[in-house]
VOLODREN-785466 format. One record per residue: x, y, z of N, C-alpha, C, CB in turn; residue in one letter; residue number from 0. Coordinates in steps of 0.1 Angstrom, whole numbers. Glycine has a CB too. Layout:
N
+-------+-------+-------+-------+-------+-------+-------+-------+-------+-------+-------+-------+-----+-----+
|    nX |    nY |    nZ |   caX |   caY |   caZ |    cX |    cY |    cZ |   cbX |   cbY |   cbZ | res |   n |
+-------+-------+-------+-------+-------+-------+-------+-------+-------+-------+-------+-------+-----+-----+
|     X |     Y |     Z |     X |     Y |     Z |     X |     Y |     Z |     X |     Y |     Z |   A | NUM |
...
+-------+-------+-------+-------+-------+-------+-------+-------+-------+-------+-------+-------+-----+-----+
//
This chain:
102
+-------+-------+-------+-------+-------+-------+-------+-------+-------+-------+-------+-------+-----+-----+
|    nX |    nY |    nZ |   caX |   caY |   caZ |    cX |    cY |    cZ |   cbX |   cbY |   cbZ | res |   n |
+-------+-------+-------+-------+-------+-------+-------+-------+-------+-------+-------+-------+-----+-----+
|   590 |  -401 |  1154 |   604 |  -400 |  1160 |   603 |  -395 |  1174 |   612 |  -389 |  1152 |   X |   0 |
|   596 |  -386 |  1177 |   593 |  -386 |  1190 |   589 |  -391 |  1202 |   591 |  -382 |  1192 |   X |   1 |
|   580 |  -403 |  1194 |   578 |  -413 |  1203 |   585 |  -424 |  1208 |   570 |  -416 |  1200 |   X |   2 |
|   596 |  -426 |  1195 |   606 |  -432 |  1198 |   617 |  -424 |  1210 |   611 |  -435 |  1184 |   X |   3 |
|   619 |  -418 |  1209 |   628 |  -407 |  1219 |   622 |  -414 |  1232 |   624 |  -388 |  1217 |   X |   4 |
|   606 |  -407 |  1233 |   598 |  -411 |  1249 |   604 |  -422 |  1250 |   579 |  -413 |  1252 |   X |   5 |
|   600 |  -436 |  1243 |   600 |  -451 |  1245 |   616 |  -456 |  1256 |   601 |  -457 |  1226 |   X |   6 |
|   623 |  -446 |  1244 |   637 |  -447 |  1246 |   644 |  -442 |  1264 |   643 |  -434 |  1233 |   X |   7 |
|   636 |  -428 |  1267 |   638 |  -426 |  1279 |   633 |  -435 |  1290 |   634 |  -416 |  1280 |   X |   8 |
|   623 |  -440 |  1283 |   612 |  -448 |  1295 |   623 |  -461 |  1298 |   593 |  -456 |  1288 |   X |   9 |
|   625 |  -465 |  1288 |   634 |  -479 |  1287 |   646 |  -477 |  1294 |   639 |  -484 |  1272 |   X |  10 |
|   657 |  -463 |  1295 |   665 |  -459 |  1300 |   662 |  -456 |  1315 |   670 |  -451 |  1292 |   X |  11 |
|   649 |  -452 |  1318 |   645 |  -448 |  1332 |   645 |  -461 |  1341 |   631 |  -441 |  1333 |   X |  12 |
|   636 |  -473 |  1333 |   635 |  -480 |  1339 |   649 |  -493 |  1341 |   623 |  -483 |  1336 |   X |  13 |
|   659 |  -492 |  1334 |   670 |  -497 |  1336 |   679 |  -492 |  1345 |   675 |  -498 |  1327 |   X |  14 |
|   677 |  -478 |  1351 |   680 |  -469 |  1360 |   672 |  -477 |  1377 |   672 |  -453 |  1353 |   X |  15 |
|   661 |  -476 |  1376 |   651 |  -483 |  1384 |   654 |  -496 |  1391 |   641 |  -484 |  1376 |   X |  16 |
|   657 |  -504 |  1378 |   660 |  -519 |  1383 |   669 |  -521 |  1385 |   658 |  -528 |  1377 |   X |  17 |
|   677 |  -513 |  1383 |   695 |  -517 |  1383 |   700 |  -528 |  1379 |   701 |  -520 |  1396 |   X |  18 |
|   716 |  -530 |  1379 |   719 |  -544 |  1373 |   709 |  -554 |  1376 |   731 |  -548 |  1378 |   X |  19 |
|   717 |  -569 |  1373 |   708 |  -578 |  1374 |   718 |  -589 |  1372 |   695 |  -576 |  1364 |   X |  20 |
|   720 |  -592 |  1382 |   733 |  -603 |  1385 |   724 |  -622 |  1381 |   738 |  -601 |  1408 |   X |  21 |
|   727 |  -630 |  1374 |   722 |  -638 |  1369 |   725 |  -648 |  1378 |   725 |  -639 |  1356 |   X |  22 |
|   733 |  -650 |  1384 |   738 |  -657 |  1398 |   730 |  -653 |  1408 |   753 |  -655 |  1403 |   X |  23 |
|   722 |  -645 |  1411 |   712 |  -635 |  1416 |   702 |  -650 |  1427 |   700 |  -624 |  1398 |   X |  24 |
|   702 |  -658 |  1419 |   686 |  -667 |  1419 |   692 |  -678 |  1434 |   681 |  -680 |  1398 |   X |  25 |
|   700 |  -682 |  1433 |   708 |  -690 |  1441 |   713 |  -687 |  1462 |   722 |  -688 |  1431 |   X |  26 |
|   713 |  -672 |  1458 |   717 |  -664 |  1470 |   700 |  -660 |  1471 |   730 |  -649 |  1467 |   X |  27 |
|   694 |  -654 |  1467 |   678 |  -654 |  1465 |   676 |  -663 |  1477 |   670 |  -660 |  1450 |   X |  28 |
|   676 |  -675 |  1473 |   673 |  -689 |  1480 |   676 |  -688 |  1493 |   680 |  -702 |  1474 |   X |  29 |
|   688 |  -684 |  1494 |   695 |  -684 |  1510 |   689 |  -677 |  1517 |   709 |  -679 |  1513 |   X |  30 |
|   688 |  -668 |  1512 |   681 |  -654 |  1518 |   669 |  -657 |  1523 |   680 |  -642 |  1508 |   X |  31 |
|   660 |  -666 |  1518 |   646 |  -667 |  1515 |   646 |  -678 |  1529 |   640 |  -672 |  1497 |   X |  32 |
|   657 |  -684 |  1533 |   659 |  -701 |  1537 |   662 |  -692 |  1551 |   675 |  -715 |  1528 |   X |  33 |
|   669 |  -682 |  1551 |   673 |  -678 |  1565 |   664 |  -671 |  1572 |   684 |  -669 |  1565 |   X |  34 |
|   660 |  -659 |  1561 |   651 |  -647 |  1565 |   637 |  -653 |  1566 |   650 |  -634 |  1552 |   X |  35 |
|   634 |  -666 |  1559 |   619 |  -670 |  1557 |   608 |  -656 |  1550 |   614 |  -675 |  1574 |   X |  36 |
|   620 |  -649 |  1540 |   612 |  -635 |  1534 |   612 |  -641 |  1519 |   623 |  -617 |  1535 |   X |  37 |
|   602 |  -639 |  1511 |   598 |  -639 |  1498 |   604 |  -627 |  1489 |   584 |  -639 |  1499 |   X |  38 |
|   609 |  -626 |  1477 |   614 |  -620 |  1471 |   606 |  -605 |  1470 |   615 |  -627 |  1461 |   X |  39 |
|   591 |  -606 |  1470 |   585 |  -593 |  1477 |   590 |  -587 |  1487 |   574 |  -595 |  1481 |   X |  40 |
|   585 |  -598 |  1496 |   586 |  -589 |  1510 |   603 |  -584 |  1516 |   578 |  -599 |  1523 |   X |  41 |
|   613 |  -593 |  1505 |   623 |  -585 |  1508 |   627 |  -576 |  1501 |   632 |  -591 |  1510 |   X |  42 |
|   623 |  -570 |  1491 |   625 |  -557 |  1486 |   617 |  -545 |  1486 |   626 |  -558 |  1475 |   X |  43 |
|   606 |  -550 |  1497 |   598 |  -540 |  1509 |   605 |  -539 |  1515 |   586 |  -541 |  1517 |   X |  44 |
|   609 |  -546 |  1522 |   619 |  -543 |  1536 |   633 |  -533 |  1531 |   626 |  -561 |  1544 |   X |  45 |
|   637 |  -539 |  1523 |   647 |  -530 |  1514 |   646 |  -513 |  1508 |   649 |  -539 |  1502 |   X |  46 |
|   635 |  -512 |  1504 |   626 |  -505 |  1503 |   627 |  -496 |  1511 |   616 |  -511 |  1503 |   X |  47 |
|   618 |  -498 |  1526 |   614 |  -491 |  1535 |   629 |  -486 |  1539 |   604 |  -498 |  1545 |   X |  48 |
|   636 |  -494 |  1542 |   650 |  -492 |  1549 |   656 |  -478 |  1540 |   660 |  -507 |  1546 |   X |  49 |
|   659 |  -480 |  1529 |   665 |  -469 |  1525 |   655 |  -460 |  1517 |   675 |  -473 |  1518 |   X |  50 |
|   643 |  -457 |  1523 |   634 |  -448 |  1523 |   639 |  -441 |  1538 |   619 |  -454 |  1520 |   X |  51 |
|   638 |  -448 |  1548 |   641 |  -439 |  1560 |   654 |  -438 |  1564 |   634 |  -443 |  1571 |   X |  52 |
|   665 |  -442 |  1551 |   682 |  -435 |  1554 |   677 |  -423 |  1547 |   699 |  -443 |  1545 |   X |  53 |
|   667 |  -424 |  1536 |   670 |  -407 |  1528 |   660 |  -398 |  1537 |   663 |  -405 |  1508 |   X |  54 |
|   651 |  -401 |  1547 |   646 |  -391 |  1554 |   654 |  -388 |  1565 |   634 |  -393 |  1559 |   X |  55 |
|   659 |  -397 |  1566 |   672 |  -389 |  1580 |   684 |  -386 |  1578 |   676 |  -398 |  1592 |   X |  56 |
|   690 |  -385 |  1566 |   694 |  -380 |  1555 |   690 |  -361 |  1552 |   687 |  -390 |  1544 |   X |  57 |
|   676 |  -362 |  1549 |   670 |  -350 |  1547 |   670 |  -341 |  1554 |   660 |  -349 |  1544 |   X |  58 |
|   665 |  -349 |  1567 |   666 |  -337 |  1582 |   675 |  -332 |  1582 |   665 |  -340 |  1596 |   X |  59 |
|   687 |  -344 |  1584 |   698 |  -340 |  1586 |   707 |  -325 |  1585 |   700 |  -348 |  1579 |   X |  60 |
|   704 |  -327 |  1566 |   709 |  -314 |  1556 |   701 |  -305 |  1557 |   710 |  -316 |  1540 |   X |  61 |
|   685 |  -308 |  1567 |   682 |  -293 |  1567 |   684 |  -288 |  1582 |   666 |  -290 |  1562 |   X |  62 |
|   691 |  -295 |  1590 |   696 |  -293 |  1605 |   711 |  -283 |  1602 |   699 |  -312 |  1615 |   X |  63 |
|   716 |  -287 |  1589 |   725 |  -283 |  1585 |   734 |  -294 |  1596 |   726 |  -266 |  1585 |   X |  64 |
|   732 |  -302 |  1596 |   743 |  -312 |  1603 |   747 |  -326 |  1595 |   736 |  -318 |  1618 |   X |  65 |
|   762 |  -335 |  1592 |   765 |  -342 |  1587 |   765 |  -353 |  1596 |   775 |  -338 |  1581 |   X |  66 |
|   761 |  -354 |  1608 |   761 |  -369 |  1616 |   751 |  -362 |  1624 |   778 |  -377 |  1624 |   X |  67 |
|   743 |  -377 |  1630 |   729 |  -375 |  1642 |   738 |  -369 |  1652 |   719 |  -391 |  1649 |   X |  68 |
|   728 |  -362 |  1659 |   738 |  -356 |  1676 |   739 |  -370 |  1685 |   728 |  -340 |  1689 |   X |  69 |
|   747 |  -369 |  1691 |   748 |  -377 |  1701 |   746 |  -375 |  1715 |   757 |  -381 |  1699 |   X |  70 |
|   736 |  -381 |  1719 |   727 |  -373 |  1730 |   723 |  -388 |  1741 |   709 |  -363 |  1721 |   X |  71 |
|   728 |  -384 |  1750 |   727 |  -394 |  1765 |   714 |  -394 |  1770 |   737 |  -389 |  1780 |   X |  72 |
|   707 |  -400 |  1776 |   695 |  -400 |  1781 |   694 |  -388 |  1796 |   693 |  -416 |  1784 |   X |  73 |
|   712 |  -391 |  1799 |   709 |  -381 |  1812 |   709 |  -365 |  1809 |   721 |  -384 |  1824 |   X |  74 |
|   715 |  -365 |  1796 |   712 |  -351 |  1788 |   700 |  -347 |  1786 |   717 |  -350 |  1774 |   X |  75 |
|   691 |  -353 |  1781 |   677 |  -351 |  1776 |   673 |  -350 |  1789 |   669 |  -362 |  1767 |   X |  76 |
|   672 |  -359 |  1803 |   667 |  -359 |  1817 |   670 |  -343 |  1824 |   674 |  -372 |  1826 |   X |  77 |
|   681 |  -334 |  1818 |   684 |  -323 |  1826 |   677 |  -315 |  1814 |   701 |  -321 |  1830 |   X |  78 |
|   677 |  -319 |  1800 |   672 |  -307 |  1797 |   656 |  -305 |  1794 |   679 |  -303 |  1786 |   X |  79 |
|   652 |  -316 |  1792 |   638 |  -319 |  1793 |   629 |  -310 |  1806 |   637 |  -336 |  1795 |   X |  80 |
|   633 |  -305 |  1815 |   622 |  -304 |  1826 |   626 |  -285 |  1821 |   625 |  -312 |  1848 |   X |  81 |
|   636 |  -282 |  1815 |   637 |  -268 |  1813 |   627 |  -260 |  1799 |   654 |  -267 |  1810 |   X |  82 |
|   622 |  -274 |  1793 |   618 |  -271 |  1776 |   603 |  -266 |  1782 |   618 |  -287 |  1763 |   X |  83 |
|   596 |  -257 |  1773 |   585 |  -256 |  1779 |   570 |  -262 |  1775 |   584 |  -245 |  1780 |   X |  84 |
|   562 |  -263 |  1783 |   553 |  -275 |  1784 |   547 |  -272 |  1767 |   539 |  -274 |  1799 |   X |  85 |
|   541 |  -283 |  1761 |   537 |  -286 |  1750 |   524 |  -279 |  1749 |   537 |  -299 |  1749 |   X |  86 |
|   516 |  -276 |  1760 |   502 |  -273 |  1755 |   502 |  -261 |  1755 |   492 |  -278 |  1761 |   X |  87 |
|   514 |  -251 |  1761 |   519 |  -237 |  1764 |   522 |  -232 |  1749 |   533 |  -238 |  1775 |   X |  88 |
|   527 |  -241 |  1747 |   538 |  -239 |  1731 |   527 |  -239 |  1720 |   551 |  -255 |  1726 |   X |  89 |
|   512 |  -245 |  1720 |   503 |  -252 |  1709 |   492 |  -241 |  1711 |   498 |  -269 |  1713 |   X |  90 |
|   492 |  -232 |  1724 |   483 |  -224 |  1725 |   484 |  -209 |  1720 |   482 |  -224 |  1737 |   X |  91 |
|   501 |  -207 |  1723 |   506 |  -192 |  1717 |   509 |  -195 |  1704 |   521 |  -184 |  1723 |   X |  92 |
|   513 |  -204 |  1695 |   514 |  -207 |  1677 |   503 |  -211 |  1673 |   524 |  -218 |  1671 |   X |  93 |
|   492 |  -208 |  1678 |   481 |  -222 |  1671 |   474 |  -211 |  1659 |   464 |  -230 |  1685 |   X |  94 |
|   479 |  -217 |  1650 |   475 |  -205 |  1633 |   460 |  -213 |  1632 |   490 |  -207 |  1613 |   X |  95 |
|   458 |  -224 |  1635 |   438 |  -227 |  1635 |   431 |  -221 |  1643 |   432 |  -242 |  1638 |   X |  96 |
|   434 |  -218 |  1652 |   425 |  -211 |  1661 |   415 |  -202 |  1659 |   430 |  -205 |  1667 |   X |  97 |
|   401 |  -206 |  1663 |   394 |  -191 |  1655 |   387 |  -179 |  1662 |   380 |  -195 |  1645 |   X |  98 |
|   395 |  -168 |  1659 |   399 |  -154 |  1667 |   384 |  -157 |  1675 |   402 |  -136 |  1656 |   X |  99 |
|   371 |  -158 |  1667 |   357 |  -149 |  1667 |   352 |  -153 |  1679 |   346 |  -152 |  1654 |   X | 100 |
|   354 |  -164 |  1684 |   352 |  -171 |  1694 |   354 |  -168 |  1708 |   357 |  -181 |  1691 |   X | 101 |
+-------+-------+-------+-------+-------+-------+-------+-------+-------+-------+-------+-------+-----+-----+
//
């Protein structure tokens, strides 16, 4: 009985996974394939990757505690950029590898 249960979840996970499945699906496929010159693979990599990197910028986001990207001008970054302090300044006073003995 309990392996029927597992079977049961797996079957329910992976209907979760694949999502519907539109039977008219095969036709638009084609177009897609005729425009994009993408193969049914490589367009559900690309699909894939895409909304792999909405949920990481997504993630930052919620941990910036912010609901939209900032919106930031290039001449903003140009004024504040020469105020930030240099990188190798910053890598020298945090550097937790560093070995004291030396």
């Amino acid at each position: 009985m309990q392996k029927l249960q597992i079977f049961v979840y797996i079957y329910l996970f992976m209907l979760l996974v694949a999502g519907p499945v539109d039977l008219n699906e095969n036709s638009e496929q084609k177009e897609n394939v005729e425009k994009k010159g993408l193969c049914n693979a490589c367009l559900w990599r690309q699909n894939n990757k895409s909304s792999r990197l909405e949920a990481i910028k997504i993630q930052i986001l919620s941990k910036l505690r912010l609901e939209t990207a900032p919106n930031i001008s290039k001449d903003a970054i140009r004024q504040l950029l020469p105020k930030a302090p240099p990188l190798r300044e910053l890598i020298d006073q945090y550097d937790v590898q560093r070995d004291d003995s030396s």
